[in-house]
N, C-alpha and C positions, 0 to 999 in steps of 0.2 A: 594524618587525618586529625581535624580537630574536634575537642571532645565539647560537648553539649549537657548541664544537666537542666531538669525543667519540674518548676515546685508550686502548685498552685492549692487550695483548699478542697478544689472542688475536680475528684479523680477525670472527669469527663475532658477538662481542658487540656490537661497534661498530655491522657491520650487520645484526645485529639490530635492536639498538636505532634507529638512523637509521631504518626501513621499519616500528615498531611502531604506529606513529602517520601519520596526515598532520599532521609537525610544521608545513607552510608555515600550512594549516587552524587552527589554533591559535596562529598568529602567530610560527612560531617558526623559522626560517632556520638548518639545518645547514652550515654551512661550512667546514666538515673531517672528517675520519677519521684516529689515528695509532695505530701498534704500537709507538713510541718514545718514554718520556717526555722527549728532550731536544727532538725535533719536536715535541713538542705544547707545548712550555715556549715556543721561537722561535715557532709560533702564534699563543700565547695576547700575547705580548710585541709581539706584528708588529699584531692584528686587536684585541689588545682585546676579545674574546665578552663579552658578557653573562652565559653558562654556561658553564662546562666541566664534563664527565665524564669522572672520571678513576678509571682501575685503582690501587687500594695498591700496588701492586709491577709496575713495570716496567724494562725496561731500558735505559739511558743517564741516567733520573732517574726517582726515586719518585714517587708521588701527593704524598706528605708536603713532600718535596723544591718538588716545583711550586708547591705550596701556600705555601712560605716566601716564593718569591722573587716571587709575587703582590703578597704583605705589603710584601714591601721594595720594592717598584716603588710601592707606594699603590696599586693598582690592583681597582677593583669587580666586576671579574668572580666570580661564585659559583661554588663549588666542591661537587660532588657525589659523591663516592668511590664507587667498587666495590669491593665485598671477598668474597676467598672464606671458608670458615669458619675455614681457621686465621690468617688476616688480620682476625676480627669484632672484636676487643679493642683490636688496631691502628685500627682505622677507627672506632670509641666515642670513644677519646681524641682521635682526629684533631676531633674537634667541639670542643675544647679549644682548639684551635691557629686557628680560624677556618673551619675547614667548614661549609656548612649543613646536609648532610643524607650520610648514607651508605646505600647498597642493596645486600642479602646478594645473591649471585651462587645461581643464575640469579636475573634483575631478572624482579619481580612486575611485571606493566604498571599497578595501580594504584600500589603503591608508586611507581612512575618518576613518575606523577602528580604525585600530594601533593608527593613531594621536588620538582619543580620549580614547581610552584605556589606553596610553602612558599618556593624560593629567589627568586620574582619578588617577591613580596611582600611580602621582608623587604630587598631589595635594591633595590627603584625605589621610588624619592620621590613620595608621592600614588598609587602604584598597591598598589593589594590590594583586597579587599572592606569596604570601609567597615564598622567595629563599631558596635555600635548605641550604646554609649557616646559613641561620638565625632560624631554625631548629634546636635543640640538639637531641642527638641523642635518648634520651628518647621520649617518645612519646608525651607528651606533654609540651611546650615548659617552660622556664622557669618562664615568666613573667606571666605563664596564672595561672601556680600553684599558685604563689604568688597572685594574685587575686579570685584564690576561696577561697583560707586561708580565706583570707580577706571577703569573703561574707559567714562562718559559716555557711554551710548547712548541715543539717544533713542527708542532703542525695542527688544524682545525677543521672544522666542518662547519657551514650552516646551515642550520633545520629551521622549519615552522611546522608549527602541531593543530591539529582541531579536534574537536568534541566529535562525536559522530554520536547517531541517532538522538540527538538533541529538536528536531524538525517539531515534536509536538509540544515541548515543554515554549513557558513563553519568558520574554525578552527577560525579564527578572531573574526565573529562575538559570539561563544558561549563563544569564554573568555571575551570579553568583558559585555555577558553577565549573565557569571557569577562575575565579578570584581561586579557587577551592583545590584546583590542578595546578592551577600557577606556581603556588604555595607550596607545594607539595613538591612540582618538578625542581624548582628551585633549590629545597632543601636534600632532594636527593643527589641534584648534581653535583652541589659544591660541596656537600657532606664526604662524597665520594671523591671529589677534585675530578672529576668527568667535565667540567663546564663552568658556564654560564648562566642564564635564561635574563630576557626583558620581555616588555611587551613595549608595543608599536603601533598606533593604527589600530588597538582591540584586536591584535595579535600576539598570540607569544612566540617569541623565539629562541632558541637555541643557539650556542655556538659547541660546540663541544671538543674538547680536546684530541685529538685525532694523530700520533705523532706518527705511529706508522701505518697510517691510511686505511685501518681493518678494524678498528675499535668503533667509530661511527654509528654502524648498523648493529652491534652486539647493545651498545648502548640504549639506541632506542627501543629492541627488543622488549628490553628489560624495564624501562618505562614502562613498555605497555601492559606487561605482564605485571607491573606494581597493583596497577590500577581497575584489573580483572578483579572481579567480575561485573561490578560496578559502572565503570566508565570503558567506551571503549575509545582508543588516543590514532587517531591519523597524522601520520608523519609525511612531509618532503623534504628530502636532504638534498645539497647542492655537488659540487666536487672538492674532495678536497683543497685545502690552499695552506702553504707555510709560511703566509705572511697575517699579520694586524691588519693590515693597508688593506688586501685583497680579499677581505672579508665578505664584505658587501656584494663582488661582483655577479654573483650567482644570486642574487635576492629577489628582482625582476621576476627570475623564471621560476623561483620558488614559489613568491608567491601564487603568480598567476597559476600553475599546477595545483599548489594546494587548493583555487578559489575554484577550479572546477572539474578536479578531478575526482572529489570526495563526494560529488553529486552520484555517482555511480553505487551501486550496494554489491558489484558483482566483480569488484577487484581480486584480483589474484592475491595483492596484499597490501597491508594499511600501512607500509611503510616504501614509499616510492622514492625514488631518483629523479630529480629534474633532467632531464632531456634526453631522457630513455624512455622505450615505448614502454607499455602498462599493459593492452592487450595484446596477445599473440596476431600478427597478420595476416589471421585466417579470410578475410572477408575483404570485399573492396565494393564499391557502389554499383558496380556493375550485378558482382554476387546477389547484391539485396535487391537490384530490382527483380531479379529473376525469383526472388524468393517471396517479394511483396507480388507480382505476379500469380506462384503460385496458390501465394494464402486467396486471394481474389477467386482462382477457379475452383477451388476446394470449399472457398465461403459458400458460392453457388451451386455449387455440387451435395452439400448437404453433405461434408463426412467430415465429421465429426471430432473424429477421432486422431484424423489426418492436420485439421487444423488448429487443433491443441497443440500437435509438436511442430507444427510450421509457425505459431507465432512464439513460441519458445527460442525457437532457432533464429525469427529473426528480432525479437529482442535480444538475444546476444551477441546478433552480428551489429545491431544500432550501435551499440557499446564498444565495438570494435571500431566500428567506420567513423565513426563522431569521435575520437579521438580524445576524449574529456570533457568534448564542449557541449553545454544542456543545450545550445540552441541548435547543435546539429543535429540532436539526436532528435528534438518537439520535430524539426522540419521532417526528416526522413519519416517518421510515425503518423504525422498528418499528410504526406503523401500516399500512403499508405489508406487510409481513412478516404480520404479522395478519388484514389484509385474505384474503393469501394462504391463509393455514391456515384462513381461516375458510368459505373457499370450498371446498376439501376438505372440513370436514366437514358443510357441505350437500350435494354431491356424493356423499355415503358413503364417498368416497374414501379407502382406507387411506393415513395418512401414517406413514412409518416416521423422518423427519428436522423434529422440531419445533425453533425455534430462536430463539424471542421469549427465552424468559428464558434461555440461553445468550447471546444476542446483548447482551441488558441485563448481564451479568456481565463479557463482553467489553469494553465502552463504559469501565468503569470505571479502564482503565489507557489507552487511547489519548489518545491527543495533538493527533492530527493528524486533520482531515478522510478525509486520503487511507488513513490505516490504517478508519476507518468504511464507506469507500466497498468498498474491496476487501472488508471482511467480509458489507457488503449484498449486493455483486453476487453474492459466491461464495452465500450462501443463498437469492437469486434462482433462478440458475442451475444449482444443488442442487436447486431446486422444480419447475423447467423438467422438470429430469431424473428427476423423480419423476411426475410426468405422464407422458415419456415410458415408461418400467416399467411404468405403469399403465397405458396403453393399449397397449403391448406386450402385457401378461398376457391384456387382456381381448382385444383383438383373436384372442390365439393361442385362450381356449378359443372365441370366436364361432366362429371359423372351424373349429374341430372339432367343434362342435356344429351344423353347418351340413352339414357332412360326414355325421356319422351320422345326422342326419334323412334326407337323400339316401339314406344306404344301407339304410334302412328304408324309404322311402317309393318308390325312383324306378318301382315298375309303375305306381301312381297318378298322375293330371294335375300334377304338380308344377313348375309354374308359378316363376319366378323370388321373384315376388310372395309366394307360398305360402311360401316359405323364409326371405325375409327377414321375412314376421310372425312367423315361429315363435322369434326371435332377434331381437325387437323392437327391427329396423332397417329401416330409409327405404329403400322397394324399388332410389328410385333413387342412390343411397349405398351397396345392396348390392351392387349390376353392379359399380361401380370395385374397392371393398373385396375382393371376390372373387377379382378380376384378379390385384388387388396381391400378394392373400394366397397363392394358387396357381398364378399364373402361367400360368393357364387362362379362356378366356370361362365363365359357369356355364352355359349350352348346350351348349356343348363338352365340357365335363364329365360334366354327367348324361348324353349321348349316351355318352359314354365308358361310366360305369359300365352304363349299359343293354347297352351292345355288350358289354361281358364276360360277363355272366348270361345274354343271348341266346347266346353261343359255346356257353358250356354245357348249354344246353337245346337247341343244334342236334345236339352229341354225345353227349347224354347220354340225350337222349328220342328220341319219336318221334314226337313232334308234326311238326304242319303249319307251316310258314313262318308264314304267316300268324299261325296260334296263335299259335307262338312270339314274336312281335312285338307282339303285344295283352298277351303273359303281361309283357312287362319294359317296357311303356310307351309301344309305337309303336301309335298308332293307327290308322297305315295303313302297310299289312306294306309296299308300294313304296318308302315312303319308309326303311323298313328293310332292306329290300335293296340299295336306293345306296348306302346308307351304309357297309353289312358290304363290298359290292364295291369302295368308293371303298380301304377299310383293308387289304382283304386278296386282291385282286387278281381275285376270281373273288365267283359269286352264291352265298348260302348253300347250295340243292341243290349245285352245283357241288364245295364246299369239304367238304360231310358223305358227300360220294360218295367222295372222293377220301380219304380218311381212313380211313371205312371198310372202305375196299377195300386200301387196308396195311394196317390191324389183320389184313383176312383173308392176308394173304400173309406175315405175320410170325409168323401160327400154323403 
């Protein structure tokens, strides 16, 4: 890891800049802060950094200052200058004097970038991103051959490696850190005499020493566990080979694995084999239709519960069936999605959220499986919620239109049966629905509305009991007298007696 100290006047900058970044994530180890150019001079003098950030003008010693007595010591540490605007002209020149790079105050977070990208690459021997000039057009370059000659193995491997969860960081910060792993694989392989490494094409690669065909996968292990917990490192290795020559032959299929098998976040492991499978083959297209199928009657169906683990399972099975490839996996999921909308519009169902060709617009910048999945589940679960509206809506007018038949029809035999044809629902579907909807049995109900209409033909006419219970729906006046008596304490004579005779004593 390389070490970083960083010394400005003014504490805000320093820690700023130390917390702008996860510099460990990037390989790079702060091990200081100063407000004093003469402490950060004994620092640099004591530790040796790799980098220093340095303020133009401090007190006890300059930036300029520090910068001299680097020189006179012979010492590799790189130099970065801060400057405010009446210090820019000071800090141009200072590129003169042996600076790498200067940054106008307040520091841009990519500018901090570049400049120390720029100062690893011009500062560490063999680390930078390989030019494509300095590349022959053989595959591997010429000095590397020359040095496996040289290390006698009777046998090899070839790997390439990637960053992994890098999707949010931007273009700057992943080269930089990978400048940051490069450096580091490098020194661990051939520290160890394990290998190799170049880079290619803004790839690194690996060769690594492999004599009896079992050391390969211990090796990269170990890599990746160097570099926990900080970075995580994706490996594809090829077959072994016990030639220089036959190096290359497995590189095709390396790469293409590495460029898309590391779209997935659900591998079994971050160090694969070219031309061996990755997921178990549990699943085949067939499977998944029958399972995008189910998620589709379950969407409809309202459960809930059901379709949380149907689209679990078949995001897992996409990852199966698609083989590595992000385009089979977008197609499989927008069938899926389509399946949905296409069910609506058999259903006559208004959709007010269509989301195929948005979703296919979306596909076009992701990275990662995991940014695909969250966009499926949310337009699922979007869909879920669009059924639920719509059967919200239609439920609300059913049940009002279930209502006003009652209140037009209830002198006539109306029958439970009779209400639910009119509202072309399942008699026995319309007992629950009715409950749910009103909070009422519908017996209970229509006796309800009948008992109102009955009150007022008991006070308002001067029919017979009896009458009046034929006029609002009771068949047999008895059993409308229980009923008026169970509500209101007394038999309808009773309560039309008693009514009538205040109205007369309030005259």
């Amino acid at each position: 890891m390389l070490r970083m100290i960083l010394a400005d006047d003014e504490p805000a900058i320093t820690k700023g800049i130390s917390v702008l970044f996860d510099w460990a994530r990037l390989g790079i180890e702060v091990i200081g802060t100063y407000e004093n150019g003469e402490r950060a001079l004994q620092a640099i003098l004591a530790e040796a950094p790799d980098i220093a950030i340095l303020d133009i003008a401090m007190p006890g010693k300059t930036g300029l200052e520090i910068l001299q007595e680097i020189k006179a010591n012979s010492m590799q540490t790189s130099v970065i200058f801060l400057s405010g605007f009446q210090e820019f002209s000071f800090a141009q020149s200072a590129l003169h004097h042996g600076a790498k790079d200067y940054l106008l105050k307040p520091v841009n977070k990519e500018s901090l970038l570049l400049a120390v990208r720029n100062c690893i690459s011009q500062t560490q021997t063999g680390v930078g991103l390989t030019s494509e000039s300095a590349v022959e057009d053989a595959f591997l370059p010429k000095d590397l051959v020359k040095k496996l000659a040289g290390m006698d193995s009777q046998g090899y491997t070839l790997c390439a490696l990637t960053l992994l969860g890098t999707e949010s960081s931007s273009e700057m910060e992943r080269q930089l850190c990978q400048l940051s792993v490069y450096s580091e694989v490098v020194q661990a392989l051939e520290g160890q005499n394990l290998g190799l490494a170049f880079q290619r094409d803004k790839m690194i690669w690996l060769i690594l020493t492999d004599p009896a065909g079992l050391e390969a996968k211990a090796t990269l292990f170990g890599l990746q566990q160097r570099f926990l917990p900080n970075t995580q490192l994706g490996f594809v290795h090829g077959k072994r080979t016990e030639s220089i020559g036959t190096i290359q032959n497995s590189a095709l299929e390396v790469e293409d694995m590495l460029g898309y098998f590391f779209f997935y976040e659900h591998l079994p492991s971050w160090i694969l084999h070219a031309g061996e499978p990755v997921f178990p083959p549990l699943y085949n297209s067939e499977k998944l239709g029958e399972l995008r199928d189910k998620i589709i009657t379950v969407l409809f169906e309202q459960n809930e519960d059901q379709l949380q683990r149907l689209l679990d399972t078949f995001l897992d099975a996409v990852c199966s069936v698609s083989e590595g490839k992000s385009d089979t996996a977008i197609y499989f999921l927008l069938m899926c999605i389509r399946a949905a909308e296409e069910r609506f519009l058999e259903l006559n169902a208004p959709l007010t959220y269509s989301s195929v060709v948005e979703v296919m617009e979306q596909t076009r910048t992701m990275v990662s499986y995991g940014q695909l999945e969250d966009v499926f589940r949310k337009t699922m679960w979007k869909y879920f919620q669009e059924v639920t509206d719509i059967t919200r809506d239609n439920d609300k007018t059913d049940i009002n239109e279930a209502k006003n038949f009652i209140k037009e029809h209830y002198a006539e035999n109306l029958s439970l049966a009779v209400v639910a044809k009119h509202i072309h629902m399942n008699p026995f579907y319309f007992s629950s629905f009715f409950k749910k909807q009103t909070g009422e049995n519908y017996k209970d109900y229509l006796n309800d509305v009948r008992m109102r209409h009955g009150m007022e033909l008991l006070l308002m006419s001067d029919k017979k009991i009896y009458e009046i219970a034929e006029a609002v729906g009771f068949k047999d006046y008895r059993y409308f007298t229980d009923l008026f008596s169970r509500r209101y304490g007394k038999t309808p004579m009773a309560y039309r007696k008693e009514v009538l005779e205040g109205r007369r004593e309030d005259v």
